[in-house]
N, CA, C and O of each residue as an XYZ file, in Angstrom:
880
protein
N     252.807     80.571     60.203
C     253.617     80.780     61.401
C     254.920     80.007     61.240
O     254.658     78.807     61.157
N     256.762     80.350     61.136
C     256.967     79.900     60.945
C     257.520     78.436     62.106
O     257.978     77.328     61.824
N     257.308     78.884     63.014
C     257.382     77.916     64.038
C     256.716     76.423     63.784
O     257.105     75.350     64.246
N     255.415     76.720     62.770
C     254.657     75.288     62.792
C     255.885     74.449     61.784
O     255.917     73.221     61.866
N     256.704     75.043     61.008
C     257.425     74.134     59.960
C     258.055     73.262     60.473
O     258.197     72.237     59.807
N     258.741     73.334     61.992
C     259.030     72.010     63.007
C     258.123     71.854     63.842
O     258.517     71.087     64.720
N     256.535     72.389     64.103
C     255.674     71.418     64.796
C     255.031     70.846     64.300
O     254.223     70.255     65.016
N     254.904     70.572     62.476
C     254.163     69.381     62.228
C     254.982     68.491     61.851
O     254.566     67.446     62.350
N     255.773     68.312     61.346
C     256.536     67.215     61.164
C     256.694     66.524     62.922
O     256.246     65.387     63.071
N     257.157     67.046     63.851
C     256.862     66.875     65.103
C     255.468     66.155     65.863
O     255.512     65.091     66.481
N     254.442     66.854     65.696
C     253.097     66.450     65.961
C     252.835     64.914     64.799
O     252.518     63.802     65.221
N     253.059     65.244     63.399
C     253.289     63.817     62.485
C     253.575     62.349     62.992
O     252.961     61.283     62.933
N     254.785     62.771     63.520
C     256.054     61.681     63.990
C     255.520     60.953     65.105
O     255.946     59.857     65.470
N     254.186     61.852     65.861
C     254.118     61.055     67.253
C     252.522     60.696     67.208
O     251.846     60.390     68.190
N     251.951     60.827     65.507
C     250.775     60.094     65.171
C     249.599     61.059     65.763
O     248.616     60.563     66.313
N     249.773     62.565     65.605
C     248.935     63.566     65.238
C     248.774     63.540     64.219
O     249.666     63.055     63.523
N     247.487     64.075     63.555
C     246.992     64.750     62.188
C     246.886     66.158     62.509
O     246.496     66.703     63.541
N     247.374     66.707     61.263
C     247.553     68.249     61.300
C     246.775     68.745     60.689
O     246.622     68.179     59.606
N     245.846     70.000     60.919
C     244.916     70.567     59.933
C     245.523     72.127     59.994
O     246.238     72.600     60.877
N     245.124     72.648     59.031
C     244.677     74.515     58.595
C     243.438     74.361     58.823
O     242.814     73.300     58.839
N     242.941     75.733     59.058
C     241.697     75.600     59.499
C     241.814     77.401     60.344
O     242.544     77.767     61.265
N     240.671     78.250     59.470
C     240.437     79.680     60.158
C     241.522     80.047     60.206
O     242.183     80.248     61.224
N     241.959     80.227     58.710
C     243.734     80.320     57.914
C     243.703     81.625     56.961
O     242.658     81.681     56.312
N     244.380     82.426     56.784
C     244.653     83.646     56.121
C     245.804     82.796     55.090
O     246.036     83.161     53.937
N     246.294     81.907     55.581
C     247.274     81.493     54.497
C     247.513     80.920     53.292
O     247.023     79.791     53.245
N     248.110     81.269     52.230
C     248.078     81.881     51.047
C     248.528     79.949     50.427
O     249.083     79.059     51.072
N     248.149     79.936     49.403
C     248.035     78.550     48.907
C     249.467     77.853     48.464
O     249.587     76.699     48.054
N     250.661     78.945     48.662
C     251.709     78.213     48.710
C     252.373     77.710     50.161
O     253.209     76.844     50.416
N     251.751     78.482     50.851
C     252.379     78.032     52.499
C     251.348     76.819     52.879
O     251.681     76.441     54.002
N     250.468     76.213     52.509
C     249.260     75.248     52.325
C     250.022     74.098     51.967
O     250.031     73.114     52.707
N     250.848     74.143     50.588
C     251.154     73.674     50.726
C     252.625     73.323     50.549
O     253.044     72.404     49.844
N     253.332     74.139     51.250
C     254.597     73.433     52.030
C     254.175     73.150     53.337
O     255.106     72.544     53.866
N     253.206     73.284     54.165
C     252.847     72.672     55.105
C     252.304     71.156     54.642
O     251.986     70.261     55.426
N     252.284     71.109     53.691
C     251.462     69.870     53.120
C     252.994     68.922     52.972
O     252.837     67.787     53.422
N     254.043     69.116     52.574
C     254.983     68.767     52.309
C     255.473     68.469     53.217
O     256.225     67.497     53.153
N     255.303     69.095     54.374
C     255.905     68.473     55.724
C     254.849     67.730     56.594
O     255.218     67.284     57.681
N     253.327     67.537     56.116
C     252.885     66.841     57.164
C     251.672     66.980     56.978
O     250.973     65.967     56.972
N     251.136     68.148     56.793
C     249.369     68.187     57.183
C     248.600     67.598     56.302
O     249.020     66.981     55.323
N     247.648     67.728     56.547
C     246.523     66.706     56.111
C     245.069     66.640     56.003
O     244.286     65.748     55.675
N     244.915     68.130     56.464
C     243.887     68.098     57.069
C     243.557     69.372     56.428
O     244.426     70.056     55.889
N     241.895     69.825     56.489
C     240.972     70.956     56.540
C     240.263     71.262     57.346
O     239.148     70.769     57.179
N     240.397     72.156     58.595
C     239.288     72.187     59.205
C     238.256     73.310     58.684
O     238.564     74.386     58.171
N     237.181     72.899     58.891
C     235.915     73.683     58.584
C     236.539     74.496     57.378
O     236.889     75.676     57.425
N     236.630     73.454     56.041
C     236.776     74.019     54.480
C     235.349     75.676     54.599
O     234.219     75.942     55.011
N     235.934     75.977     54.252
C     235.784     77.813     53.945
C     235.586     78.518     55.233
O     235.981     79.676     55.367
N     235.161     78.056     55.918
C     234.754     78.617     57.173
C     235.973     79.514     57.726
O     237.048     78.999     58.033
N     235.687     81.091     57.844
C     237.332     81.154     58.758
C     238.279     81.539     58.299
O     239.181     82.217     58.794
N     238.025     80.759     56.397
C     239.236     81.190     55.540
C     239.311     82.789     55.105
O     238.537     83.630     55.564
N     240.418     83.094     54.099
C     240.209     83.647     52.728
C     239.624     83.359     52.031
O     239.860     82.213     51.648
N     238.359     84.148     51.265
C     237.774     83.751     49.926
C     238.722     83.074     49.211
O     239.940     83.255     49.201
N     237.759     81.914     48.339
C     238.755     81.534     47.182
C     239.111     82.873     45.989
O     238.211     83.712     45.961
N     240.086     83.098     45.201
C     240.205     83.858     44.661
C     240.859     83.447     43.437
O     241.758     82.640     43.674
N     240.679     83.802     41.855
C     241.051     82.807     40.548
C     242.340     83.018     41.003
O     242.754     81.906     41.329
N     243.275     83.921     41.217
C     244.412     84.627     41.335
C     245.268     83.943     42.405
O     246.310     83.298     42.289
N     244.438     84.308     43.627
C     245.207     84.117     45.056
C     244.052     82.853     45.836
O     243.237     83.063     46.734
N     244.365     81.483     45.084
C     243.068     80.365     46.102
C     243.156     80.039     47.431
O     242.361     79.461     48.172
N     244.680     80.685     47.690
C     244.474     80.610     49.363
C     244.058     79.517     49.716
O     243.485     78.802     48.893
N     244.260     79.055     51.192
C     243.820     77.846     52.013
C     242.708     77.070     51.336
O     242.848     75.847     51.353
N     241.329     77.691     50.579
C     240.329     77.029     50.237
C     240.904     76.128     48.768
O     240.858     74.910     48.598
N     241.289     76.889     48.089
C     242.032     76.684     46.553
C     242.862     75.289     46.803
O     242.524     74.285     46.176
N     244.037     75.243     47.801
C     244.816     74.194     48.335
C     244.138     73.044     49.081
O     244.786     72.008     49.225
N     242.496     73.154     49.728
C     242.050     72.236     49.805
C     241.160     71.626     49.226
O     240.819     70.519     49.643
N     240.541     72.222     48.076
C     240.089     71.660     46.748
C     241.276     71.447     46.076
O     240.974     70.537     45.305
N     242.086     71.635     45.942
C     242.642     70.871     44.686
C     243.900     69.742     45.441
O     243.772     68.568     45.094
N     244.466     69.892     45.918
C     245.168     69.032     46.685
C     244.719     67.471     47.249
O     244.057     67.465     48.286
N     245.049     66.127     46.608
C     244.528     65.265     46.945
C     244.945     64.958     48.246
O     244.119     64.252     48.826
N     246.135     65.296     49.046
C     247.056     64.826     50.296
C     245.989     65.525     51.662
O     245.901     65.102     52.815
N     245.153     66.908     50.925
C     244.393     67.178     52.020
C     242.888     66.445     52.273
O     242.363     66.221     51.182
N     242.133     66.052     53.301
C     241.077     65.748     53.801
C     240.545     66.951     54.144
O     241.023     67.591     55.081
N     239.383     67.443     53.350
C     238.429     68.464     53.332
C     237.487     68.339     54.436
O     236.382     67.933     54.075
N     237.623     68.590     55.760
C     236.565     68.698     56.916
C     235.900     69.794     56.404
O     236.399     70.760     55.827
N     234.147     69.468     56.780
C     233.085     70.895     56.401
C     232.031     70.104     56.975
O     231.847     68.886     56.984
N     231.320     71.153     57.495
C     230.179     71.380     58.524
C     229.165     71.664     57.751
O     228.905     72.789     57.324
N     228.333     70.304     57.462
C     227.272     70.566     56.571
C     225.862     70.812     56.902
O     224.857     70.353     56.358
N     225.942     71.399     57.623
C     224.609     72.105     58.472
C     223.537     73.165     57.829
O     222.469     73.595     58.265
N     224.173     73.384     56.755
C     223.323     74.503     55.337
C     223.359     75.902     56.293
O     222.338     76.576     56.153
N     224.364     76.464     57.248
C     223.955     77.417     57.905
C     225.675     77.625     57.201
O     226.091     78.196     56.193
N     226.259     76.948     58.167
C     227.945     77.672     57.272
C     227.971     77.644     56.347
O     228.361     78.653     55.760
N     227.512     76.284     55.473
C     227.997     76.441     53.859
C     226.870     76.020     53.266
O     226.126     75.141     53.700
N     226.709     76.765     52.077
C     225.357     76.924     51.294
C     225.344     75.411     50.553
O     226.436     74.884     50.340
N     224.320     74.833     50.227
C     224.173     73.255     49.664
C     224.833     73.396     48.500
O     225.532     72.414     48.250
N     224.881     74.510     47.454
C     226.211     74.592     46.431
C     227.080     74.618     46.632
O     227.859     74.562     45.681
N     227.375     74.675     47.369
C     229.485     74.993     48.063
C     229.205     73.555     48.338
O     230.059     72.919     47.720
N     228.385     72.720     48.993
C     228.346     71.550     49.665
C     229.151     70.552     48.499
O     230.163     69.852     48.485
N     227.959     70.967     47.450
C     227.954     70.142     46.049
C     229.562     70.197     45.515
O     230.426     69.321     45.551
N     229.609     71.613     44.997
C     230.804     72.107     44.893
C     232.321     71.178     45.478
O     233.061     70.443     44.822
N     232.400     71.643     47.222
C     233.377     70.279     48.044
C     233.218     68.892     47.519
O     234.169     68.258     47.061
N     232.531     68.631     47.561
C     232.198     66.793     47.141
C     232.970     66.572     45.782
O     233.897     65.796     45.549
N     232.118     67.767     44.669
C     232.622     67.233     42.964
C     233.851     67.701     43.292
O     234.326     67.093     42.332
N     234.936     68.300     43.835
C     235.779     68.761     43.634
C     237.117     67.751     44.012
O     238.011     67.329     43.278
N     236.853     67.539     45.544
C     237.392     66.304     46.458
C     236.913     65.062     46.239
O     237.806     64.215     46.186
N     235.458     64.527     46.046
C     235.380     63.010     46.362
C     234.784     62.861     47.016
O     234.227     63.860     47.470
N     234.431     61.543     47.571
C     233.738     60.848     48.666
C     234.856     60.435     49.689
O     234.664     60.227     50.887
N     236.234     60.338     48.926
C     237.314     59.603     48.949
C     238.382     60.801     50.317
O     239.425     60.574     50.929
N     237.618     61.800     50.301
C     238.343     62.899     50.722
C     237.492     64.063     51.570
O     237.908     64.951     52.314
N     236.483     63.798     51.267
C     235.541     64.826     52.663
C     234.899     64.258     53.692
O     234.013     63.417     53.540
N     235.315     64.689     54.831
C     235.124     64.206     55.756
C     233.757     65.155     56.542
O     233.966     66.333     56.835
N     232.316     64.472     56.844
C     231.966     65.505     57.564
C     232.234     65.305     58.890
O     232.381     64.201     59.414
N     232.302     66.405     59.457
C     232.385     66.999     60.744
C     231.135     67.999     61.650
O     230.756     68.898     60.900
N     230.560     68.049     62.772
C     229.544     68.639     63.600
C     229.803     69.843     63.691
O     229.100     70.660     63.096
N     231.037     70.292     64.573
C     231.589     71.504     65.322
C     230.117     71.841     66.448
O     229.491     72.848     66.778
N     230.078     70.992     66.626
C     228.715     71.079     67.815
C     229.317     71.498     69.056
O     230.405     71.080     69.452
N     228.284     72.687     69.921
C     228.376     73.224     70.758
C     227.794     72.516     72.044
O     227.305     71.391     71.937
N     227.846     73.159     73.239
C     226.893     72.112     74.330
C     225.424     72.307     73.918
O     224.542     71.556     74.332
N     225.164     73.448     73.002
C     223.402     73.117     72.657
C     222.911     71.992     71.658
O     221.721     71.679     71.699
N     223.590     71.493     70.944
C     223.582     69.910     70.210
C     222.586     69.569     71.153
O     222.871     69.501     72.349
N     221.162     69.292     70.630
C     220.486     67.706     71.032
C     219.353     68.765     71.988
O     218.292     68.191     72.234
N     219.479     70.443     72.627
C     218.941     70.736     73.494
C     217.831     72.610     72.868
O     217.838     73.541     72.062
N     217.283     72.160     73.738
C     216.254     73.878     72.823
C     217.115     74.799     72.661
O     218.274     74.979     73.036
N     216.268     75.438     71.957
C     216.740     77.376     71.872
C     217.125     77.690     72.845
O     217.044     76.795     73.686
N     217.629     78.781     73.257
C     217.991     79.687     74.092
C     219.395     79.972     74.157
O     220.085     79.849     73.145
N     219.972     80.408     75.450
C     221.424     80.626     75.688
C     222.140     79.588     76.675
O     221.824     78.974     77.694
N     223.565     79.739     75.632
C     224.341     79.130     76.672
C     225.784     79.257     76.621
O     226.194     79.449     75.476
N     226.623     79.209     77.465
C     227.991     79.392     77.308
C     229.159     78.913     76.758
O     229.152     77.750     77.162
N     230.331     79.074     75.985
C     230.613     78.489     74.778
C     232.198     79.065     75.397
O     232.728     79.969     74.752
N     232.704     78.688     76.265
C     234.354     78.791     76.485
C     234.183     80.391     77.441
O     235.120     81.182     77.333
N     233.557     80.595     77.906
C     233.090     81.920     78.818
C     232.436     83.189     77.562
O     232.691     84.393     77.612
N     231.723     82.625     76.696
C     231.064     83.558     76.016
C     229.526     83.155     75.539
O     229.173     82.116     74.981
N     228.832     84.135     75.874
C     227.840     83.601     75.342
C     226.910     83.726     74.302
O     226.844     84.808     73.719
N     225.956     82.516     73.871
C     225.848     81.901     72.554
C     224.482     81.937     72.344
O     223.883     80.900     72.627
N     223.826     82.881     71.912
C     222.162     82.524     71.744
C     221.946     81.680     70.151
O     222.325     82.037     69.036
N     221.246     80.544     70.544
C     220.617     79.589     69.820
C     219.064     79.880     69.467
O     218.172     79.957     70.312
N     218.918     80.009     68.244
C     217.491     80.549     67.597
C     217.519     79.596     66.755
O     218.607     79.101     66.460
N     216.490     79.190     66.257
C     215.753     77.817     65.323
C     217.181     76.794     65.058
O     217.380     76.103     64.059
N     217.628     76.861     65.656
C     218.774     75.493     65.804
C     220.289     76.296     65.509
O     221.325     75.630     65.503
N     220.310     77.717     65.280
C     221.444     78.325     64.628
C     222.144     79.108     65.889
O     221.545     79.922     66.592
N     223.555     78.710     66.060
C     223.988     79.036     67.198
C     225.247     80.261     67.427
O     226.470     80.175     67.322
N     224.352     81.408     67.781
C     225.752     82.910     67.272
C     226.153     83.651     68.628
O     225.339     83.739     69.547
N     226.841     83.933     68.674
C     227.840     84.767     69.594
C     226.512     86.004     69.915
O     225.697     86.476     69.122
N     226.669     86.220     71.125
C     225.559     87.211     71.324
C     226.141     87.893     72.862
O     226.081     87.356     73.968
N     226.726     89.282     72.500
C     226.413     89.934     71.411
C     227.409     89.563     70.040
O     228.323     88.739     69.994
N     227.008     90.277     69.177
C     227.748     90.085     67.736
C     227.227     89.429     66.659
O     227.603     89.792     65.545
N     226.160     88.223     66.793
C     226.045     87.834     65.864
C     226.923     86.901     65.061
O     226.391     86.428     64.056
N     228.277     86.519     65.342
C     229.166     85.184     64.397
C     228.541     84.188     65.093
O     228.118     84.133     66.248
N     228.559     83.387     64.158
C     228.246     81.660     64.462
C     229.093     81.226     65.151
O     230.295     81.464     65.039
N     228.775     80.805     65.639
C     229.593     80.045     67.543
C     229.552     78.583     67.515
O     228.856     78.124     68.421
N     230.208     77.521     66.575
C     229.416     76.392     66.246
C     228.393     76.203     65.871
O     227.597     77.084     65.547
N     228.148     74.697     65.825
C     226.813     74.529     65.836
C     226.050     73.742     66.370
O     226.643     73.184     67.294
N     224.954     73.376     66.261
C     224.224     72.404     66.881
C     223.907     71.236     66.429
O     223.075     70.514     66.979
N     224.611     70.903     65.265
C     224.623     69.761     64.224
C     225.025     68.386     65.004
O     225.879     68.321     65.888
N     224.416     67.537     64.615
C     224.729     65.788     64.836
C     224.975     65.701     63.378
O     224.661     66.540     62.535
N     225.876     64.017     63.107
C     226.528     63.828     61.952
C     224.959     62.818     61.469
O     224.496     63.115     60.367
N     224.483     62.101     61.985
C     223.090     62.122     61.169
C     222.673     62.853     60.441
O     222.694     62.767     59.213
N     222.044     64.034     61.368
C     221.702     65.359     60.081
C     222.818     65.731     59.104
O     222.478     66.022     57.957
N     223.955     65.750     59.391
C     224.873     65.881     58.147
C     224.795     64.586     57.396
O     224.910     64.742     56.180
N     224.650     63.503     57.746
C     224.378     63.030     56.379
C     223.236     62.998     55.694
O     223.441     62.923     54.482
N     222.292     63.021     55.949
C     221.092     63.404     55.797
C     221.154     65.022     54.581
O     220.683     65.198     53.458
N     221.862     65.814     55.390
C     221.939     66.676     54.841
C     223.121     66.888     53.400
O     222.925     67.859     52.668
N     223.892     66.265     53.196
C     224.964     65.876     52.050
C     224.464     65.235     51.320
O     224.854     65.449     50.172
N     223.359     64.109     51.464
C     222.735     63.602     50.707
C     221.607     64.516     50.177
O     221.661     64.339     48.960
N     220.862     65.177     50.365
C     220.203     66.500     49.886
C     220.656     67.252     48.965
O     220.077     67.581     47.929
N     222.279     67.699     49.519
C     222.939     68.587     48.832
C     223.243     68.237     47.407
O     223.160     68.967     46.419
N     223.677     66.753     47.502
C     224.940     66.204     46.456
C     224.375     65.186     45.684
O     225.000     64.683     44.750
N     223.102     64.794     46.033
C     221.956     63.265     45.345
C     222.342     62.132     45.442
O     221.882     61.123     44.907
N     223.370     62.262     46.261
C     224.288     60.922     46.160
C     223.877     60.180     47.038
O     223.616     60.586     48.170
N     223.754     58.986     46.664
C     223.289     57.653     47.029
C     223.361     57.555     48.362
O     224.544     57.706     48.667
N     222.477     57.318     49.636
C     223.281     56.856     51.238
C     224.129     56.142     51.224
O     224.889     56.204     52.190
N     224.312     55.505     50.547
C     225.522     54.148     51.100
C     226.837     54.735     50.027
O     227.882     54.112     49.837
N     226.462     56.165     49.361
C     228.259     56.238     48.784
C     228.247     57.372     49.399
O     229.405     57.787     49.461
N     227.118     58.464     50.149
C     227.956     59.494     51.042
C     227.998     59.135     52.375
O     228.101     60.101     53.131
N     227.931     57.540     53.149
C     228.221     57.501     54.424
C     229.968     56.924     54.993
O     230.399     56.711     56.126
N     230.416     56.852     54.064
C     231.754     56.615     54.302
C     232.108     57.956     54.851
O     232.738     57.959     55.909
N     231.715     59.417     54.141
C     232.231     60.609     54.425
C     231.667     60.685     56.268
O     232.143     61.619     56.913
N     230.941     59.957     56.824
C     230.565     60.242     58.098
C     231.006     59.469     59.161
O     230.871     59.924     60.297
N     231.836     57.677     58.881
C     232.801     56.862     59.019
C     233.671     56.537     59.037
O     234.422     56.807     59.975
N     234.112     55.633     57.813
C     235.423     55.557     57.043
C     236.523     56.374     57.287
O     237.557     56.269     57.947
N     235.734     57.682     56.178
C     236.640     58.352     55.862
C     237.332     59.623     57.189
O     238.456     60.118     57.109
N     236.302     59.923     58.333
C     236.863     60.370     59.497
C     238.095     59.415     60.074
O     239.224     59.883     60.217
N     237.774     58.026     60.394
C     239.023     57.431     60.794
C     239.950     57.210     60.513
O     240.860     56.835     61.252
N     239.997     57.424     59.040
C     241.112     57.121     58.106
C     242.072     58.573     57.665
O     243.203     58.698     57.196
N     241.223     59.356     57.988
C     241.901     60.550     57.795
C     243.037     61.082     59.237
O     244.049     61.780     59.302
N     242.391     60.484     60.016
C     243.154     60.585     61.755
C     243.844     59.342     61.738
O     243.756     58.866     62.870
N     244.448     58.641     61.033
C     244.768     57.080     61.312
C     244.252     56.131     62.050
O     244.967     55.507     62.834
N     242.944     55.876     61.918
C     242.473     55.043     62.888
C     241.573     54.249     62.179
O     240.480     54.080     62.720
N     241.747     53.784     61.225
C     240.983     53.105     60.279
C     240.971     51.530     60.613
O     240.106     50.696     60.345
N     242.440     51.354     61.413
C     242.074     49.823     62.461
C     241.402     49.456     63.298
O     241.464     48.294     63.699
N     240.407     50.525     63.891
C     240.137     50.296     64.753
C     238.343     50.763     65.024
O     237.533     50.428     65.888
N     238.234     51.919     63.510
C     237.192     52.312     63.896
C     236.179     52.720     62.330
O     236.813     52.554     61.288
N     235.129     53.075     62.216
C     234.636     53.416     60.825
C     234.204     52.293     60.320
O     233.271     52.445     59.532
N     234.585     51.106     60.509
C     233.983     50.490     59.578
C     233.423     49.040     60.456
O     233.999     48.797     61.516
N     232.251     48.055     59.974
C     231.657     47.202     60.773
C     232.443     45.628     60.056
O     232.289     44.837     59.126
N     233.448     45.921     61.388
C     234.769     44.326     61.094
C     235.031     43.956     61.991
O     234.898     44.753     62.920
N     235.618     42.410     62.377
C     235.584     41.872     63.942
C     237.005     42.666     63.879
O     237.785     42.790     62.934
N     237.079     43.213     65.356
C     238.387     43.609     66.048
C     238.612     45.084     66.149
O     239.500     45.768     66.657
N     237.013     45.461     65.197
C     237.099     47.286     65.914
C     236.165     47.683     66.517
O     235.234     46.887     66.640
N     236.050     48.823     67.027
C     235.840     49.325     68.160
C     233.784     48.861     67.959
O     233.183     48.723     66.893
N     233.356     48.769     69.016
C     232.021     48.222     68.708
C     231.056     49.585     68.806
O     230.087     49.246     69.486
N     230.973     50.433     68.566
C     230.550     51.928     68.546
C     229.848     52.139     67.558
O     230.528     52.493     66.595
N     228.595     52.069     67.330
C     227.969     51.837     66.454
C     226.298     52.236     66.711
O     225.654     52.017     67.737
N     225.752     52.981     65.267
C     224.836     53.850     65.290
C     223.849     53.168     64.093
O     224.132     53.220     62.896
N     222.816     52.617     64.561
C     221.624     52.053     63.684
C     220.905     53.224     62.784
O     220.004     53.488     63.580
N     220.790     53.671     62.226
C     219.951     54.670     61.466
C     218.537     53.965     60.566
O     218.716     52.808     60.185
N     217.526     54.445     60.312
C     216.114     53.885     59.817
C     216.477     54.344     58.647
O     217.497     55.022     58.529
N     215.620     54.008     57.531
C     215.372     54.484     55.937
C     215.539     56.101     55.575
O     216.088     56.476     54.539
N     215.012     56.970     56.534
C     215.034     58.106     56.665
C     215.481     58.829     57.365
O     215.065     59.899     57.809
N     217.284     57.731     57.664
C     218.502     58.776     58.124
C     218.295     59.064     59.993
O     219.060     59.779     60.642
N     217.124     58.338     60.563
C     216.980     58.731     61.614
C     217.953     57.731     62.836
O     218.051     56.546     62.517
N     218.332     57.956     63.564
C     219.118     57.167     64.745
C     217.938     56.401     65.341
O     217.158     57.158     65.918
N     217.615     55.209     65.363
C     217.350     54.182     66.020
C     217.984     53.412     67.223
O     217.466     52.953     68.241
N     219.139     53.419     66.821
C     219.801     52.541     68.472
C     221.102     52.991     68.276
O     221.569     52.942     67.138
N     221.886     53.503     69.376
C     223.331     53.334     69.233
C     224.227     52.423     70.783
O     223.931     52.087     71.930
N     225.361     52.361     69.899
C     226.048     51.295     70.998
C     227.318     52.195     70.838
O     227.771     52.815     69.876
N     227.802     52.011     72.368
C     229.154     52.458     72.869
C     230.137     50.891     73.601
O     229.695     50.054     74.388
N     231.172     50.943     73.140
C     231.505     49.420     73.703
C     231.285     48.556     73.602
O     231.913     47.706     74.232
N     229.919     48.087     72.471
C     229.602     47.294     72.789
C     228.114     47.024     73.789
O     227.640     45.958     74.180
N     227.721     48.181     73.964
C     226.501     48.414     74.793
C     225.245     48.969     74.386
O     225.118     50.095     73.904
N     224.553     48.357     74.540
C     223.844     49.591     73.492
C     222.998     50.590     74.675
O     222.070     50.198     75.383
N     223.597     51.970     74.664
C     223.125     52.910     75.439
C     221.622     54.199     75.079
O     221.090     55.083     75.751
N     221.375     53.543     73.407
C     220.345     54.278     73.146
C     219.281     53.551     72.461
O     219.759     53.043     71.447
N     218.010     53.281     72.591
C     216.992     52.601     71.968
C     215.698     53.109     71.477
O     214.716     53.098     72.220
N     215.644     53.508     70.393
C     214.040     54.075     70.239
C     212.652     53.579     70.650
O     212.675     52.801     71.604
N     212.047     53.720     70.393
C     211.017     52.668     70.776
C     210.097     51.875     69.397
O     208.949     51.434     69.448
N     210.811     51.883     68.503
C     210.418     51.481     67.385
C     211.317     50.311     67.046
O     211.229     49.489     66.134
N     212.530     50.502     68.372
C     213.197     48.945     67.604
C     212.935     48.451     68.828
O     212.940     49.184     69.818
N     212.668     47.106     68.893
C     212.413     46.292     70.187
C     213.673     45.801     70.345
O     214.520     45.653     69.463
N     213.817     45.402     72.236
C     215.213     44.507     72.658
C     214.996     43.382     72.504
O     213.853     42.947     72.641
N     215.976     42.640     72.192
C     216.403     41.499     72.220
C     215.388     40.684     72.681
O     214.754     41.093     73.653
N     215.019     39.331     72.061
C     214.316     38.501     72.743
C     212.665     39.022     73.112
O     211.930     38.160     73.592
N     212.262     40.012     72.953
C     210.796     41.168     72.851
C     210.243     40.276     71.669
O     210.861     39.726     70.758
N     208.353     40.306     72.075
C     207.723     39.848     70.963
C     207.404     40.508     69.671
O     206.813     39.884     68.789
């Protein structure tokens, strides 16, 4: 569009991050948008143009491009655990960021529900436009994505959880404040067990969620 060539440098300047994302656009406009600002991938293949040897289009420019941050929804429903593998060896740890794209059914049963005035039937956790059939988000938490990247890619928990931390805040500029466990950022913070599961999380500084497998404070 050529209008975005003065709204990202614009959106840039006032400490937006810019993504492509559910892009027809061809891997040289990728990146002269890259040249003026963006930074971003949303939902790598999802949306796009096939990659193509010829024409790599949006996907091509965010595999190979180090300036972009590869967002992808690792839910094994959008992208197959080889494409998963694939993103990672291609980008890094250093450069993919996962992301949810979670709908209001995140966290709640099957059935239907409404998704911006359309509605969304949810079957074994997979959430599609109905009628039609496209995937309508999903129902993913970033637990199960890491959980699930680690499946995909064999890679160690503690070298693919930056991609679920770190590397989100740092890709939005907010790496002062958030992603990582240092005095003076944000106290937001998610306990996980051996087997990737959420145990306690804290908002503020609070802790608003407790399993019953971790005891409070001061408990025998």
């Amino acid at each position: 569009m050529p209008e975005n060539r003065a709204l990202i440098p614009y959106a840039v300047e006032r400490g937006a991050a810019v993504a492509v994302g559910h892009s027809a656009a061809t891997y040289e406009e990728v990146m002269e948008a890259v040249s003026l600002g963006l930074s971003q991938a949303s939902h790598t293949f999802n949306g796009m143009v096939p990659l193509h040897h010829r024409q790599p289009g949006a996907v091509g420019a965010a595999l190979t491009c180090e300036g972009i941050f590869a967002q992808v929804i690792v839910d094994l429903v959008h992208i197959h655990p080889a494409v998963v593998r694939l993103l990672v060896q291609a980008k890094g740890v250093r450069r993919t960021v996962l992301v949810s794209d979670a709908m209001r059914a995140a966290g709640l049963p099957d059935g239907s529900y409404d998704l911006g005035g359309q509605w969304v039937r949810v079957r074994e956790g997979v959430a599609r436009l109905d009628p039609g059939g496209s995937l309508a988000g999903s129902t993913l938490t970033l637990d199960r994505a890491l959980a699930n990247v680690v499946a995909a890619t064999g890679l160690p928990l503690e070298e693919a959880l930056p991609m679920a931390t770190a590397l989100p805040a740092a890709s939005i500029g907010l790496e002062e404040s958030l992603g990582t466990l240092e005095p003076g950022r944000w106290a937001d913070l998610v306990l996980l067990d051996e087997a990737g599961r959420v145990r306690l999380t804290m908002a503020g500084g609070k802790v608003v969620y407790r399993s019953d497998e971790v005891p409070a404070p001061g408990a025998a």
